[in-house]
N, C-alpha and C positions, 0 to 999 in steps of 0.2 A: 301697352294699354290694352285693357282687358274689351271683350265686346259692348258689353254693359253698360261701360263706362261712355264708350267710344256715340252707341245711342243716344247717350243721359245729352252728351253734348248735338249731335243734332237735332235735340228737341230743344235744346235751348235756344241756338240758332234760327230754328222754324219760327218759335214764336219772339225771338227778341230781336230778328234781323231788322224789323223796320225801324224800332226804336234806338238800333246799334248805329243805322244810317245814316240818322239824323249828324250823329256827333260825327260821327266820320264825312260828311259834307259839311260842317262846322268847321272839324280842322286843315280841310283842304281848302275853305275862305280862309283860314288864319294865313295859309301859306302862300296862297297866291295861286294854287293848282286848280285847272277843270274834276269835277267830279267824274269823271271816269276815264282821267288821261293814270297810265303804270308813272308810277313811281320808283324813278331807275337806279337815287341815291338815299334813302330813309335819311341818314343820317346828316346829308347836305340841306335838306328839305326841313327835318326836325329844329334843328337846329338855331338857327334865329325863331322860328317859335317857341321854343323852349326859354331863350333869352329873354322875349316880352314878356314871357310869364316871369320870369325871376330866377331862372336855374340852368346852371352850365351843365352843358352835356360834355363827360369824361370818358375814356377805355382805361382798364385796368385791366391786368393777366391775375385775377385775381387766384390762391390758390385752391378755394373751392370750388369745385365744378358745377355744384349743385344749386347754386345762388347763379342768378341772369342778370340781374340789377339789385341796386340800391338805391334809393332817393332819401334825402334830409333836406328839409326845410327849417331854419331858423329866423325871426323876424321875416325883412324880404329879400336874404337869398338863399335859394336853396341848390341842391345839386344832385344831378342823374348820371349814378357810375353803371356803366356795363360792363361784366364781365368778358373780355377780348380772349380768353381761355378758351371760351367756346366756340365753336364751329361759325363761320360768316353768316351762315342764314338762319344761325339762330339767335345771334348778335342783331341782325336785320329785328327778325319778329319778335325779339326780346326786346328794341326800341320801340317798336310801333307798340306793343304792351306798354311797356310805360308810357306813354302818351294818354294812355287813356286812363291813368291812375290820374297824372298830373295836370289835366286838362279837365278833369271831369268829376274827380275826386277831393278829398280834402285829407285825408290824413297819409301818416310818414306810412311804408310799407318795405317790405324787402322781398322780390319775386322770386321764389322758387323756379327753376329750371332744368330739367333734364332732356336729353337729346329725344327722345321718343315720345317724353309725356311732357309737353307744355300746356297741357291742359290741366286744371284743379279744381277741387271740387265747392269753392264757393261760387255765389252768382257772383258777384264782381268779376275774379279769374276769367269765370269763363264771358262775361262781357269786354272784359278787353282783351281777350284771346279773339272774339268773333269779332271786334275793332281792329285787331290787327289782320285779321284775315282778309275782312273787308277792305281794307286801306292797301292792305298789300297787293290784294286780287278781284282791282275791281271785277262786275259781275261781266258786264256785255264782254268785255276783252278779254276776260278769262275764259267764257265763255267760248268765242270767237278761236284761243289759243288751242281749248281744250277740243274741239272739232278738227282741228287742222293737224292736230298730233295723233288725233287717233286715225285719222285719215292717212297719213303717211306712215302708221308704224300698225297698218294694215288691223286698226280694230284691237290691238294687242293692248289693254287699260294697263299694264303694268308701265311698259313702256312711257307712255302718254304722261302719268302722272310723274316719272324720271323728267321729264325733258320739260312739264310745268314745272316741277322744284327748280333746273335751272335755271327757265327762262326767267322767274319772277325770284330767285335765287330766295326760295324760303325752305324751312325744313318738310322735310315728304312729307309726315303725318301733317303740316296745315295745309300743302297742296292736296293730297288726298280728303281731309274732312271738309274743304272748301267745294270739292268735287261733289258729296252729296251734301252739302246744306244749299248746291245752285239745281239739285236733283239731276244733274247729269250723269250718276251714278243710280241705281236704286238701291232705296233702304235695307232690303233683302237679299241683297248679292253682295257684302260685303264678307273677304276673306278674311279669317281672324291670321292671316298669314302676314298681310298686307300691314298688321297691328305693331309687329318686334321687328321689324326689317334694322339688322343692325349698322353702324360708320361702316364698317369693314366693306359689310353686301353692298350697301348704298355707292361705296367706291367704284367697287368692279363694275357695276352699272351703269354707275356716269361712263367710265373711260369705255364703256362696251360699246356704250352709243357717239361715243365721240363727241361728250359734253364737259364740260367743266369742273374734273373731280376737286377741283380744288376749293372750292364752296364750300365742303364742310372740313376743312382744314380749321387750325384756331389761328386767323393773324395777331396776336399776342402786341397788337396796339399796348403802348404804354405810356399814358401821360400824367404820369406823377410828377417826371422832371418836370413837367410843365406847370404845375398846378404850383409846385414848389418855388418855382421861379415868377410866380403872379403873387403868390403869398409876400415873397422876399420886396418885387417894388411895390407893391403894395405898402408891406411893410415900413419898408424906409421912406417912403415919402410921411406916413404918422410920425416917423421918428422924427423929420427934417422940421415935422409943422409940430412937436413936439407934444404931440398925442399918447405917441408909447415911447419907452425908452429902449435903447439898442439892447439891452441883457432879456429883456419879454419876449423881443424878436428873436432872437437870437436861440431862445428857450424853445417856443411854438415852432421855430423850422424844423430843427431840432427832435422831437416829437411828430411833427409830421411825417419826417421820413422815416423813423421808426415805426410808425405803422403803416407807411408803404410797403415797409420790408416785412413787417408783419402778414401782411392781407393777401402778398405775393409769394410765400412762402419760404423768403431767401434771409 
């Protein structure tokens, strides 16, 4: 992420975090959460909200890297695939993005994703980028986190923001931009070093300090069998109430798992 770029986004933040707030204390009533209690499972929490609204939330190892999610909607049901390809806590902040397409939005989309730049250059993007940050980190406890780490790794900010990526297990660049949109950082002392920190570096870092490299691993979740297997009784109970006949079903599973195998690259 370029410097430029890096700014564009915390001016957006300055001025759209109050209006980003609102919906993010909106979706913490949908779930049943305090507005400023961490969020330890996105995806256990998302979840049954997702279902009220009309849409199963799926993993797939999908074989593009470059895609975070999918959403499609038809009539009323729709469905939010994440790609399990990618790193756990970008999987994490690529749900909390989709949440605020699907909760707040109206039309089908497909999120772009890359390990260092999950930011884009529409406003939308970048509102549910700053929805996901906010949800992910709220402000006082991040706050709170962000004091204590730089307090014991003696002032050291590079440190500090390692040991926020794991505690709120999101990717470095949203723990670092969440850093300065809560102005705990200044806008002027941003290292453009701090911008391309690659998996590799980020690795040796985690295990340096004795945190959880495995965060950004890909757990390559798969539930296609699963989806295939809701399809099929799904299916056959139409057949049994005689809705569809056994050769339609039979055709659609068929076709689905071909393009599971398609999307997976096998």
């Amino acid at each position: 992420m370029d410097i430029k770029k890096f700014r564009k986004i915390i001016k957006f933040s300055t001025e759209n975090s109050a209006d980003v707030s609102v919906k993010v204390r909106k979706f913490r009533t949908l779930a049943g959460i305090e507005n400023d209690a961490d969020v330890l499972d996105i995806f256990q929490i998302a979840r049954p909200v997702l279902w009220r609204a009309g849409y199963q939330l799926f993993e797939i190892p999908l074989v593009d890297n470059e895609i975070g999610a999918l959403c499609y909607k038809k009539s009323k049901q729709g469905y939010v695939v994440i790609n399990s390809s990618l790193p756990r806590v970008n999987i994490n902040f690529a749900l909390a993005h989709e949440l605020y397409h699907v909760l707040f939005l109206s039309e089908e989309y497909v999120t772009a994703l890359d390990f260092t730049e999950e930011y884009y250059e529409s406003e939308e993007e970048f509102a549910a980028n700053l929805f996901a940050g906010i949800l992910l980190m709220p402000e006082l406890n991040f706050t709170k986190m962000f004091r204590m780490f730089m307090q014991e790794s003696d002032q050291n900010i590079n440190d500090a923001i390692y040991k926020l990526m794991a505690y709120y297990k999101v990717p470095y660049m949203a723990a670092l931009i969440r850093c300065y949109e809560l102005g705990l950082c200044k806008a002027n002392t941003i290292d453009t070093a701090k911008l391309s920190i690659s998996r590799q570096v980020l690795k040796i870092e985690l295990m340096r300090l004795w945190l959880d490299e495995t965060i950004i691993d890909s757990p390559l979740r798969d539930d296609s069998e699963r989806i295939i297997q809701m399809v099929k009784d799904l299916g056959e109970k139409y057949v049994e109430d005689e809705f569809l006949d056994q050769r339609t079903l039979d055709k659609n599973l068929a076709n689905i798992k071909k393009l599971s195998c398609m999307v997976k690259g096998e």
